[in-house]
C-alpha positions in Angstrom: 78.0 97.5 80.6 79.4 94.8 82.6 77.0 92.7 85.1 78.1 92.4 88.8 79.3 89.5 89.8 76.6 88.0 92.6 77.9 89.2 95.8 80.3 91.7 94.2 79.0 94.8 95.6 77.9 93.3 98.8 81.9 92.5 99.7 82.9 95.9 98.4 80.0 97.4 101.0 81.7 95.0 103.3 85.2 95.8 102.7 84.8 100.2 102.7 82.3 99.3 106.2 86.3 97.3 107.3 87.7 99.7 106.3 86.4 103.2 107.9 86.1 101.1 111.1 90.3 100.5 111.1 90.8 104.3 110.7 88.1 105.3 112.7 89.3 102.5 115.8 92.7 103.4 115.1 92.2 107.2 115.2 90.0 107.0 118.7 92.8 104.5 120.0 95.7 108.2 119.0 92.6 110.5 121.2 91.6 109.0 123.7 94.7 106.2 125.4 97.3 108.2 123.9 96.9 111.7 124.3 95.7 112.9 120.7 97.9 113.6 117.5 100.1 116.6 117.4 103.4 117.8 114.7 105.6 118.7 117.0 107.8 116.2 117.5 106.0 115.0 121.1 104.5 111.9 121.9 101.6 113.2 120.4 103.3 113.3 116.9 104.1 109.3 117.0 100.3 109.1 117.1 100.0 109.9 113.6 102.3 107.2 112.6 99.9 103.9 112.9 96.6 106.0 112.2 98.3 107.2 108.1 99.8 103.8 108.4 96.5 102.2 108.5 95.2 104.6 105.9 98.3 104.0 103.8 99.5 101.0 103.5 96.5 99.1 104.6 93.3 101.2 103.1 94.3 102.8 100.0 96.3 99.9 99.2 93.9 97.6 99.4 91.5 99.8 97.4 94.0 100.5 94.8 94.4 96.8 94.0 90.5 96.2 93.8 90.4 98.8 90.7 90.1 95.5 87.9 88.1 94.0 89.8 85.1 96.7 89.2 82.6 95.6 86.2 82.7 98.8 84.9 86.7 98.4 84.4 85.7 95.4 82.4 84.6 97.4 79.2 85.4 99.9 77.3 89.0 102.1 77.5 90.9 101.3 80.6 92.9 104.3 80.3 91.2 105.6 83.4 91.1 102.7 85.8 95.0 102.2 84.8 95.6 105.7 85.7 93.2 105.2 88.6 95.1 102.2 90.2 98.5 104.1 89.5 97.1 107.3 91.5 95.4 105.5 94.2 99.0 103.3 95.1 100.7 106.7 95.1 98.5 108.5 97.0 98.5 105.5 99.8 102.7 105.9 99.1 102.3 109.5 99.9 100.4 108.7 103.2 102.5 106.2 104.5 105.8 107.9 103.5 104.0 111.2 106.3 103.8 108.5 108.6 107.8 107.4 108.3 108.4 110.8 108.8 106.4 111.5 112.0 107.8 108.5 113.3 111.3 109.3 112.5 111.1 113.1 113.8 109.2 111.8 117.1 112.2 109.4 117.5 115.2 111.9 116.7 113.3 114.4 119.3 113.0 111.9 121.9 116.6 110.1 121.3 115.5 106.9 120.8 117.2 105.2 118.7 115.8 104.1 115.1 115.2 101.1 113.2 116.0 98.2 115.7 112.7 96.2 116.5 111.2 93.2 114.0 108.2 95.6 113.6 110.1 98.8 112.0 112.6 96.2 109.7 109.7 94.9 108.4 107.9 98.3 107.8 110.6 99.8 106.1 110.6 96.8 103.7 107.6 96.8 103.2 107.5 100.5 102.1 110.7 100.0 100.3 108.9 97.0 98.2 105.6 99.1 98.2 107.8 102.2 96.0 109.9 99.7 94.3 106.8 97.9 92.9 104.7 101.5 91.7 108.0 102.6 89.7 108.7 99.4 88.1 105.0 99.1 87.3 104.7 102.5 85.7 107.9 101.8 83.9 106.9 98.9 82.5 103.1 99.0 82.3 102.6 102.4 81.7 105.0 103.8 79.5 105.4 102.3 75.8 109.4 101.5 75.8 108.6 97.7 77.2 108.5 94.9 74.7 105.1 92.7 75.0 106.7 89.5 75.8 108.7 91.5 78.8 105.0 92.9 79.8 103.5 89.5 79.8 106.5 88.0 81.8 106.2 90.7 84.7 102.5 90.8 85.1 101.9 88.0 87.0 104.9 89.3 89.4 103.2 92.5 89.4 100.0 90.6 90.9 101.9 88.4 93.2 103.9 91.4 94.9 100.9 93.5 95.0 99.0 91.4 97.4 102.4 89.9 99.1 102.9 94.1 99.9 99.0 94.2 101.0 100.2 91.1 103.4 103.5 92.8 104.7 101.3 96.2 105.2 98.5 94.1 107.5 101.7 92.5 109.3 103.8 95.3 109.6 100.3 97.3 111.2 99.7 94.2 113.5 103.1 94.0 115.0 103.0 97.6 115.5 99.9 97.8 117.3 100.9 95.2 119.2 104.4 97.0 120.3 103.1 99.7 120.8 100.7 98.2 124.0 104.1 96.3 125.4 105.7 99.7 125.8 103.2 101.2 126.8 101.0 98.8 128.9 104.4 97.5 131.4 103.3 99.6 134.5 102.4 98.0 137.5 99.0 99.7 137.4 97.9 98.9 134.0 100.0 95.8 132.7 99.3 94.6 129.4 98.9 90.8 130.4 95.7 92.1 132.9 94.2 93.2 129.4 93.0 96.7 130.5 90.3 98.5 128.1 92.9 99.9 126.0 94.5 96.6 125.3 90.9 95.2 124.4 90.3 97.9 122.3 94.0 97.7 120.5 93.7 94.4 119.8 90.5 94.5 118.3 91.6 97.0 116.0 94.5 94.6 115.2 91.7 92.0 114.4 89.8 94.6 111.9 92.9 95.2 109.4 93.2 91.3 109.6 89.8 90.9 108.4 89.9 93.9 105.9 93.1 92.1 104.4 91.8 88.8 104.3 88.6 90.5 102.7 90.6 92.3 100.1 93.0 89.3 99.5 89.5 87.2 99.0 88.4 89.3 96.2 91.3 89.5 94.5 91.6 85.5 94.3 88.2 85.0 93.7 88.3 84.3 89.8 84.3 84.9 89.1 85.2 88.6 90.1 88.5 89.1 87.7 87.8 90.7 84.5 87.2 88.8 81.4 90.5 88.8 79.1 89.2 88.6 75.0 92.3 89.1 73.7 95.2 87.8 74.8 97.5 90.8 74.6 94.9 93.4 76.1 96.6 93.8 79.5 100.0 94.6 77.8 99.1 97.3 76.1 101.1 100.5 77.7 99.2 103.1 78.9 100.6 105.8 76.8 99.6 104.0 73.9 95.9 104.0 74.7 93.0 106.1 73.5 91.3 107.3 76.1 
């Protein structure tokens, strides 16, 4: 069995402590400013959209791409943790594709029109990227038609749009949050600029996913914590092709 890496475990403690707090924050932000989450195509069903968005694209994302970076993925057949990382980036797919939809429905209901703010161009591309990067990954990683040299070629583009999508996915949540409290916080009575609670609280929810991202991001960089590569063709090998 692999050894830990010193200070391994103490960031992943860190990073699922981050992480419950953004869903947690984000969740208590939807009950108790915004009236509580609802499917029914009210106000109440836009809530859902940044509380699966932060689980989505933000959560299971990041915990998806952390999969290698587990000593126990180090050794032996990595059939499961392959299959693991695959399901993990669909499941946050899923998620976040529930949360286009409650967004979309809650628009269509209200007649307001879709798709034409900074924040939702770059969420869409960001999910667009985020689907584009699993199929092309389980076409070429996972199933045995790709030549080696083509696999060795792509995987460090795999790696570099994985955390670029983790980046879009922390942005995307930011500018979101941060829209939503301008529309929301432009009465006289509460104005956003005279930073009432909800504003305070918003923003530090903002500042969690930052440091959940930057967390994430840190381990993934950090070469003591990559796995050790023996043989030079070992992360080429397609899935199907495996023993488990």
């Amino acid at each position: 069995m692999a050894m830990a890496p010193r200070g391994f475990y103490l960031a992943c403690l860190l990073l699922g402590s981050l992480g419950f707090l953004c869903v947690l924050f984000t969740t208590y932000w939807a009950q108790r400013w915004r009236g509580g989450l609802a499917w029914d195509g009210s106000l109440h069903m836009f809530n859902w959209h940044p509380v699966l968005m932060v689980s989505g694209m933000v959560l299971r994302d990041g915990a998806a791409s952390l999969v290698y970076r587990l000593p126990q993925a180090w050794r032996g057949p990595r059939l499961p943790w392959k299959a693991l990382h695959a399901a993990l980036h669909l499941v946050a797919f899923v998620v976040t594709v529930v949360g286009l939809v409650a967004v979309f429905r809650y628009h269509s209901h209200a007649g307001v029109p879709h798709l034409y703010s900074l924040h939702s161009w770059l969420g869409l591309s960001t999910v667009v990227l985020f689907a584009c990067q699993w199929l092309l990954g389980f076409a070429i990683f996972l199933l045995p038609w790709a030549s080696l040299w083509l696999r060795s070629l792509l995987k460090p583009l795999h790696v570099f749009f994985g955390a670029t999508i983790l980046a879009l996915s922390m942005a995307s949540v930011i500018s979101g949050i941060n829209e939503k409290l301008l529309f929301s916080l432009k009465n006289a009575t509460v104005p956003y600029q005279s930073l009432p609670s909800e504003a305070i609280f918003a923003n530090s929810t903002g500042l969690l996913v930052v440091a959940f991202g930057m967390l994430v991001l840190y381990v993934l960089l950090a070469s003591s914590w990559r796995r050790p590569e023996p043989e030079a063709l070992a992360d080429t090998q397609p899935l199907l092709c495996e023993r488990a």
